[in-house]
C-alpha positions in Angstrom: -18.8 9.8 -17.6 -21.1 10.6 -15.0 -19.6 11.8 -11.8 -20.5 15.7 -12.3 -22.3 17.9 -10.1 -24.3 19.9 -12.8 -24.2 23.3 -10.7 -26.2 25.4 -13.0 -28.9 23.3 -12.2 -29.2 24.8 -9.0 -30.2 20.9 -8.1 -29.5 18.7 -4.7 -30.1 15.7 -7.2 -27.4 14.8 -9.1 -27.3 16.1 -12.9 -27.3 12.7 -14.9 -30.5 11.9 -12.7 -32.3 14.6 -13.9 -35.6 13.2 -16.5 -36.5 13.8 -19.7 -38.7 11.3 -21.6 -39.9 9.6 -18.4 -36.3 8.7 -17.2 -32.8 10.0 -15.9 -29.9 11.4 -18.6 -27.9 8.4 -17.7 -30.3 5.8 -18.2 -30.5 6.7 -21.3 -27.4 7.1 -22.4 -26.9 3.3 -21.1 -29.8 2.0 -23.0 -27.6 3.6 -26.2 -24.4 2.0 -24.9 -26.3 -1.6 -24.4 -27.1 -1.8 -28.3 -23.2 -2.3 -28.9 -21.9 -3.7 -25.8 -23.0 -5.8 -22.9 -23.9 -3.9 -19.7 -21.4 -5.9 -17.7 -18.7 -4.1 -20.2 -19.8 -0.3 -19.5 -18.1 1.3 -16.8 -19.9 4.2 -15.2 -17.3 6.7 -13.6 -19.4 8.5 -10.7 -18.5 11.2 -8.3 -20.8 13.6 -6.7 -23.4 11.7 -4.5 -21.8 8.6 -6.5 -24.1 6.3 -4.0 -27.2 7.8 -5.1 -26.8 7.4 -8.5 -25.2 4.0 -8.0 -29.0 3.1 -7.0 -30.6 4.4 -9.1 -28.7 2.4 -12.3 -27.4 -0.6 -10.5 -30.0 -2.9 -12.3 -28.3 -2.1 -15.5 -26.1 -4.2 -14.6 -23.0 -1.9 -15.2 -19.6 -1.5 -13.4 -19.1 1.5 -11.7 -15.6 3.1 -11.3 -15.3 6.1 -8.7 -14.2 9.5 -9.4 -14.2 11.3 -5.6 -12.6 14.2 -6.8 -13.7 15.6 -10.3 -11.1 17.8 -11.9 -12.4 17.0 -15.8 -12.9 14.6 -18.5 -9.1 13.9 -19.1 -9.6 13.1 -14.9 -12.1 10.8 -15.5 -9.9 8.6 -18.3 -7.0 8.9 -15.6 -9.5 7.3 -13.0 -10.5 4.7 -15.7 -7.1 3.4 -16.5 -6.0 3.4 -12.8 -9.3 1.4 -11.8 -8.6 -0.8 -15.1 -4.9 -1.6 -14.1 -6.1 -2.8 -10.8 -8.8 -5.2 -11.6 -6.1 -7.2 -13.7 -8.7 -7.8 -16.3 -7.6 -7.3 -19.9 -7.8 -4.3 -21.3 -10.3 -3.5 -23.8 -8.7 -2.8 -27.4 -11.4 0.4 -27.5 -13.0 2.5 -25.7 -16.3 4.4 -26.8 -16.5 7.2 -24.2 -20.3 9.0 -23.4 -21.5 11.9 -21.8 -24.1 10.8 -18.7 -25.9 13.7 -20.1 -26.9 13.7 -23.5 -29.6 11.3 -23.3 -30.9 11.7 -27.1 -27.9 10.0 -28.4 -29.0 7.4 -31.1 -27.9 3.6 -30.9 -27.5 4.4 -35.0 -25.0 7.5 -34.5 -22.5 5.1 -32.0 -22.7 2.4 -34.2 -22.0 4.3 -37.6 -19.3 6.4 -34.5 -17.2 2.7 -34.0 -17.1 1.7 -37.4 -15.8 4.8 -38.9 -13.2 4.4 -36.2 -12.2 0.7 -37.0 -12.5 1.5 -40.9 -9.9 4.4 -40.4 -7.5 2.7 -38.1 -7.6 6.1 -35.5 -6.1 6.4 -32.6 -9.1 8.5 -32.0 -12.7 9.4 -33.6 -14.4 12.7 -32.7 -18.2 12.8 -32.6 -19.1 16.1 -33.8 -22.0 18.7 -34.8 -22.8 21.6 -36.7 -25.0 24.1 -34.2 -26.6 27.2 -35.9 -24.6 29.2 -33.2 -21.5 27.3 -32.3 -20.7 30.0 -29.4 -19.6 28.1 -25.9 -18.3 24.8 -27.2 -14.7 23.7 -28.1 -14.5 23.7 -32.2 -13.2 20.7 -34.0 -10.5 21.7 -36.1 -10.1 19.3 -39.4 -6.7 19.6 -41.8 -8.9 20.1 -44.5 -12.6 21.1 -45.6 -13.9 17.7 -46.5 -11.0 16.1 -44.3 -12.0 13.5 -42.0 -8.5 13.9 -40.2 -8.2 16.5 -37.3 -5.4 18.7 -35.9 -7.2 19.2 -32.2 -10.1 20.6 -30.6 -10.1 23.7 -29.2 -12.3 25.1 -26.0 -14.1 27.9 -26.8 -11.9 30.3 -24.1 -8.8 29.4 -26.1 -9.6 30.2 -29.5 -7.3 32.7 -31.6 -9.6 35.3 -33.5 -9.3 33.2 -36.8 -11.1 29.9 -35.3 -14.0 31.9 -34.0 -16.0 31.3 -37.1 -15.4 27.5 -37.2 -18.4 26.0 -37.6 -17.8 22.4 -36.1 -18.5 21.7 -32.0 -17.0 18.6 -30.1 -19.9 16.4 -28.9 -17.7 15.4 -26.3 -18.8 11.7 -27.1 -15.5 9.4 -28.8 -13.8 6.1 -29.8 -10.4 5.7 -28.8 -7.5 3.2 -29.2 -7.1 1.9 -25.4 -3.4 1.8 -25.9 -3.2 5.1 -27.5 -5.4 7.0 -25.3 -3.6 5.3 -22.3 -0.2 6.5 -23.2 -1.1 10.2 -23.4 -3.2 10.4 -20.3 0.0 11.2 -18.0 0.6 14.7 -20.4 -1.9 16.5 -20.2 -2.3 19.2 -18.0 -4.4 21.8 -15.9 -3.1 24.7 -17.6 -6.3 26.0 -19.1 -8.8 28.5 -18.0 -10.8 26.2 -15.6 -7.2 24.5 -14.2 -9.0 20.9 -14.7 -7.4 17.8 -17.1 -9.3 18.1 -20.4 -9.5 14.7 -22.1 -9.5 17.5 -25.8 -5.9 17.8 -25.2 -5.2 14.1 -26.0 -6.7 15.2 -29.7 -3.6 17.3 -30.4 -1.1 14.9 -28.4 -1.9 12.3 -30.5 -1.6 13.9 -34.0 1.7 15.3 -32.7 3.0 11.6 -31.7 1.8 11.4 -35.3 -1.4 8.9 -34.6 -4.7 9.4 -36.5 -7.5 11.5 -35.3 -10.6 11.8 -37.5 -13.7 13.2 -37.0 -18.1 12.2 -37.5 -20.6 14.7 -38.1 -24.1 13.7 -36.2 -26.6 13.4 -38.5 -28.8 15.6 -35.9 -27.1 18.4 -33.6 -30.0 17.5 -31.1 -28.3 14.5 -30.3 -25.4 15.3 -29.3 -26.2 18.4 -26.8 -26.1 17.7 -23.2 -28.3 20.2 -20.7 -26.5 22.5 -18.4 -29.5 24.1 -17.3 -33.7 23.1 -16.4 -34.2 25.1 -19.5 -32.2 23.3 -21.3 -33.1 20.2 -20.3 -37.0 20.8 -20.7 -36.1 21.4 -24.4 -34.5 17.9 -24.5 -37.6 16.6 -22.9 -39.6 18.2 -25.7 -37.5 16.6 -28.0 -37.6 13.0 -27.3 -41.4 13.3 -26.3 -42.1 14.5 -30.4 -39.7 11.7 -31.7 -41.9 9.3 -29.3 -45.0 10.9 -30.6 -43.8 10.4 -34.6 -42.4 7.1 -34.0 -46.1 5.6 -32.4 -47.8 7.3 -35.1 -45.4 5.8 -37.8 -46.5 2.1 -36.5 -50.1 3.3 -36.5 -51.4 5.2 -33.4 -53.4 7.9 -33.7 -52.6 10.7 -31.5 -54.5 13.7 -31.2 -53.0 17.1 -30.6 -49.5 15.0 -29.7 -47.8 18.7 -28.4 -50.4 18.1 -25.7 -49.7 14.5 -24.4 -47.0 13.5 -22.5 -45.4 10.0 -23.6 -42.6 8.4 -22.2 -39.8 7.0 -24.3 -40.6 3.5 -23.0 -44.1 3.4 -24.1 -45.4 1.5 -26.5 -48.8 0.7 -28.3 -50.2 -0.8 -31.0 -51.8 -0.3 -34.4 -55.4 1.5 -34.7 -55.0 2.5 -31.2 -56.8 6.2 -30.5 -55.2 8.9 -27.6 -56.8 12.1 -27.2 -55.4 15.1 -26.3 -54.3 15.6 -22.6 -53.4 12.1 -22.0 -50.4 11.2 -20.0 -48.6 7.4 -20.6 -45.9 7.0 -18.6 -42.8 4.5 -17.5 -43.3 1.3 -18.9 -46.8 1.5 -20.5 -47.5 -1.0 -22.8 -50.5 -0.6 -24.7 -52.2 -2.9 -27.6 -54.0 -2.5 -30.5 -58.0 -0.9 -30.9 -57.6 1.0 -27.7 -59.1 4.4 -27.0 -57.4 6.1 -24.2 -59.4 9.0 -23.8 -58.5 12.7 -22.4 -56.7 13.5 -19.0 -56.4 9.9 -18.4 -52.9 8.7 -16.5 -50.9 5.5 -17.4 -48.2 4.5 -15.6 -46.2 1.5 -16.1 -49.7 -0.5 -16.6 -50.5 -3.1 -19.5 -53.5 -2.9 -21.9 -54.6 -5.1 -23.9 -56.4 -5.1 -27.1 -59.8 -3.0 -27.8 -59.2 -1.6 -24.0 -61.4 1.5 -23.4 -60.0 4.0 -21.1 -62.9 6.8 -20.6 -62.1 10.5 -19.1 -59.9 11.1 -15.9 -59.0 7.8 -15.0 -55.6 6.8 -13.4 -53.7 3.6 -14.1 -50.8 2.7 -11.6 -48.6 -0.3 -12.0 -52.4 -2.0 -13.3 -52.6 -4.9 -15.6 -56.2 -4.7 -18.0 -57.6 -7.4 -20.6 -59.1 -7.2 -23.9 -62.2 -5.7 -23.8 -62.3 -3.9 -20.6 -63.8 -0.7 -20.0 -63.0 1.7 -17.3 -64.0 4.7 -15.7 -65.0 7.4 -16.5 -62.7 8.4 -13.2 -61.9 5.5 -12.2 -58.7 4.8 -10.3 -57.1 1.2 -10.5 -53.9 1.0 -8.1 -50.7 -1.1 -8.0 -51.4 -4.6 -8.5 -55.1 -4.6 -10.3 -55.5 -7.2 -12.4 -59.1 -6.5 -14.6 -59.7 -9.6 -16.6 -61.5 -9.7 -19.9 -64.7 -7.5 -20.8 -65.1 -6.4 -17.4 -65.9 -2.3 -16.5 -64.6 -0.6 -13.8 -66.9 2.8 -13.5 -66.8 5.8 -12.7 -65.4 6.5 -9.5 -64.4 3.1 -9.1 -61.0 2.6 -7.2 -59.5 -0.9 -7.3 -56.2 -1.6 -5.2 -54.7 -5.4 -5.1 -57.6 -6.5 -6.8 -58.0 -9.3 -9.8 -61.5 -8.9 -11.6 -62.7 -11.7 -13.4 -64.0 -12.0 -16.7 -67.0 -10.2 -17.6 -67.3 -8.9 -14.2 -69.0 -5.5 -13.6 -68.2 -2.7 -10.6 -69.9 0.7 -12.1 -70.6 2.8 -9.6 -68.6 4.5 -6.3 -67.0 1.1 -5.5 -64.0 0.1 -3.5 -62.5 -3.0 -4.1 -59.0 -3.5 -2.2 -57.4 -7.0 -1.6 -60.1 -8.6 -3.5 -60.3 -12.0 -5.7 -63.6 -11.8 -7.9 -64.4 -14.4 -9.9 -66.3 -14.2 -13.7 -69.2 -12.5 -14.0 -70.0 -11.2 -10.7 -72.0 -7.9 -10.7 -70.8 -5.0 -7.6 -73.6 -3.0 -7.1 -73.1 1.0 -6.3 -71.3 1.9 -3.4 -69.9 -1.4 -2.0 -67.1 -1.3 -0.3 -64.6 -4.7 0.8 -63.1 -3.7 4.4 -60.0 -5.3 3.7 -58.1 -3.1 6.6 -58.4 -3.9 10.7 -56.1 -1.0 11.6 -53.1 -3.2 11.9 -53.6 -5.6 8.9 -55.1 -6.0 5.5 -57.3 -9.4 4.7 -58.7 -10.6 1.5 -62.3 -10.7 0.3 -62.6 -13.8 -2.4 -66.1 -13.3 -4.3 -66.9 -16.0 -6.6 -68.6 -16.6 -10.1 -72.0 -15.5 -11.1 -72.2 -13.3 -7.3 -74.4 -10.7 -7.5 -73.4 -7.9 -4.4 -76.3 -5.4 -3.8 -75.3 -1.9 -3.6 -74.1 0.0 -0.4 -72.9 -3.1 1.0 -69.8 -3.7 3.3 -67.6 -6.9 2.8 -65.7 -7.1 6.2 -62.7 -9.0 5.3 -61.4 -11.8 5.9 -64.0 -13.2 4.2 -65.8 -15.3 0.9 -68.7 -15.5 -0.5 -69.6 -18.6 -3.1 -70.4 -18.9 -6.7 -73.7 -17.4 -7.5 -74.4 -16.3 -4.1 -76.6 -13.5 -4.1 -76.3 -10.2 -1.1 -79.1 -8.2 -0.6 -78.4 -4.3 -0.5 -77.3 -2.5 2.2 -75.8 -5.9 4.3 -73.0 -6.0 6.0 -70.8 -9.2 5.7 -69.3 -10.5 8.4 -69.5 -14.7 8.1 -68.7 -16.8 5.0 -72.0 -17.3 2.3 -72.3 -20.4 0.9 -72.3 -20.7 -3.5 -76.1 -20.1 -4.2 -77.4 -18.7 -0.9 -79.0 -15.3 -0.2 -77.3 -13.0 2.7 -78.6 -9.9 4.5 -77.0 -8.2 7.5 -79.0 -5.1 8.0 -80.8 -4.1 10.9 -84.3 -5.1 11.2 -87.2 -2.0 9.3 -88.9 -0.6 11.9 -91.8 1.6 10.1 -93.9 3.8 12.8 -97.5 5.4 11.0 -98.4 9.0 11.8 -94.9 9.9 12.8 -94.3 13.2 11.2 -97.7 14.4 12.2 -97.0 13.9 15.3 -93.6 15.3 15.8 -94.5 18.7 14.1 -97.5 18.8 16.7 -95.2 18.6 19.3 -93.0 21.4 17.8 -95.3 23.4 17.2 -97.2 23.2 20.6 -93.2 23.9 22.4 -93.1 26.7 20.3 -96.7 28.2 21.3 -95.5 27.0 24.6 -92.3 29.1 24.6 -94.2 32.7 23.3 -96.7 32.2 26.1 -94.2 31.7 29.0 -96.4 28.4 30.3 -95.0 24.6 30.4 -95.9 22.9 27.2 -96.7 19.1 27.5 -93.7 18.1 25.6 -91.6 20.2 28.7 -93.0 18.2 31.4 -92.8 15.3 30.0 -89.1 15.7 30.0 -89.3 16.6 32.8 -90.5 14.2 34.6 -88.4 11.7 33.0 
């Protein structure tokens, strides 16, 4: 269910696309959901700016069933069985229904959630939790302590005195009967404090029609709460990023001061693997084994491999990096750098659409952007490729063994040949051959006596002006 609007967010984005861990509420809860069942067989019911969250999950791969009006969960299971109906597909024999915001739901918890369900032949199986202050949610009410059968749930407005102490919340997350479930959806009602269709009133209807309900404790309560609030939702954040923390450091990362990194659930690294404090890996960051990813560096959605050195400050966007490579420190690779095996990237380095061969060296206050360099080629201090004409980008190819002198331009499009050499300060404009020697600077022009000379003339002007009288220097440009 993910159609809600979330107004205690005081949000224009729609509440199951808020983040935590790197990624929006819904996603995942889908990711959960895909460990049981194909995406093709989840149904997403959307409402408020249903397009925009359509987007943002449609390569899932789910279906998605519209809710335009949202008057509650027991809504939302009307809109379901009405969409269902019309397709003409079979109907599924049960239904495992999830909250689009309660994103730390384990794959573990649904699992052990369905087969309790099909071990007890229910009509319906309750997903619940034990809070330390149960105040605000509906209470599961069992026949018995020790039970697993339940009577109903009961939202908190509508308790009697007596069931305030009940211990037991609704997760809001079930297995139902299709059938069962179906045939109750046309009595319940709005006649509750919010006047919306709670799907908690089926609970009751079906232990009335004398059906079995039961109930499952979560083994953690953090699982199962949603976020009604930023708050809120930055404590669920801070949740998953510590179970992302443990888990690395359970298959052999070491992570310094982890309450100061930020780590996306989808990142993952290997054994022996160093991050210091202050780092920040995020997306789809894979990272492999022997790497040190030193402080205030950013990783997004890159790939490392093996015995990869990432010094201070750099950032990593969409990048891919080889064994062996060094970067930085402050060095910024871009989307689509490729840097090949053993080769550095310095400090203050930035690299955009750029593949570095193996071995290959840029250290120093370099740009390289829509660049192929070959193995072993050496980019001296400030060089720069030109790859932009104010209305289109060109390529620089550089290829093995070049050496590029530092301060040089590479005025794209254009190549330069395998262990080619270009002398320091050159601008290239024309092709250079494999094994020749290019300059393109202006010719030295070296003038002796100079500065004697000029701080003569100065300092006769200025005598000149103190006196009143024409200095040399005055008529001169004068008569020109």
């Amino acid at each position: 269910m993910a159609a809600g609007k979330g107004t205690r967010l005081n949000s224009k984005r729609p509440k199951v696309l808020h983040e935590v861990g790197g990624r929006a509420l819904l996603l995942h809860v889908i990711a959960a959901a895909e460990t049981l069942v194909p995406s093709k067989e989840i149904y997403c019911i959307v409402g408020h700016q249903a397009e925009r969250v359509e987007a943002a999950v449609a390569a899932t791969g789910v279906s998605f069933v519209p809710q335009p009006d949202q008057r509650g969960t027991g809504h939302a299971m009307q809109v379901l069985k009405a969409w269902l109906e019309l397709s003409g597909a079979p109907l599924p024999k049960h239904l495992l229904v999830l909250s689009g915001d309660v994103p730390l739901i384990r794959p573990q918890t649904l699992s052990a959630l369905c087969e309790q369900h099909l071990r007890e032949h229910a009509a319906m199986t309750i997903l619940t939790a034990v809070p330390k202050d149960p105040t605000g949610y509906g209470r599961v009410l069992r026949r018995a302590a020790g039970s697993p059968e339940v009577t109903a749930i009961v939202e908190q407005k509508s308790l009697r005195p007596d069931q305030l102490a009940a211990p037991e919340i609704n997760s809001g997350i079930y297995c139902f009967e299709t059938a069962a479930l179906f045939s109750k959806l046309d009595l319940i009602s709005t006649d509750n404090a919010h006047g919306e269709f709670y799907l908690t009133d089926v609970a009751a209807l079906l232990v009335a029609g004398g059906k079995r309900v039961v109930a499952l404790e979560a083994a953690s309560v953090d699982e199962v709460l949603g976020a009604n609030t930023i708050a809120e939702m930055m404590h669920l954040d801070q949740a998953m990023r510590a179970a992302t923390a443990l888990r690395l450091m359970a298959q052999g990362v070491t992570i310094f001061r982890p309450d100061t990194c930020v780590i996306d659930a989808e990142v993952t690294v290997g054994p022996d693997t160093v991050i210091e404090p202050y780092v920040q890996l995020l997306g789809a960051t894979r990272i492999g084994s022997e790497c040190r990813i030193r402080s205030y560096s950013v990783v997004q959605h890159s790939v490392l491999g093996n015995c990869v050195v990432v010094r201070n400050g750099c950032i990593l966007d969409r990048a891919e990096v080889g064994d062996g490579a060094v970067l930085g420190p402050y060095a910024h690779l871009r989307p689509e750098s490729r840097i090949g095996e053993l080769a550095h990237v310095g400090n203050f380095c930035e690299t955009k659409k750029t593949t570095l061969g193996r071995g290959s060296k840029a250290n120093h206050l370099t740009y390289l952007g829509d660049a192929v360099i070959g193995a072993g080629v050496n980019v001296g201090a400030g060089v720069i490729t030109c790859n932009y004409d104010g209305a289109r980008k060109h390529t620089t190819t550089i290829g093995d063994g070049v050496f590029v002198g530092s301060d040089s331009t590479l005025v794209a499009p254009v190549s330069i040949g395998d262990g080619a050499y270009v002398g320091a300060g050159s601008c290239i404009t024309h092709p250079v051959p494999a094994g020749a020697l290019a300059i393109g600077r202006a010719h030295q022009v070296t003038k002796e006596g100079w500065v004697a000379a000029r701080r003569a003339a100065r300092a006769a002007a200025r005598d000149a002006d103190q006196s009143g009288t024409q200095s040399p220097a005055h008529a001169i440009g004068k008569k020109k």
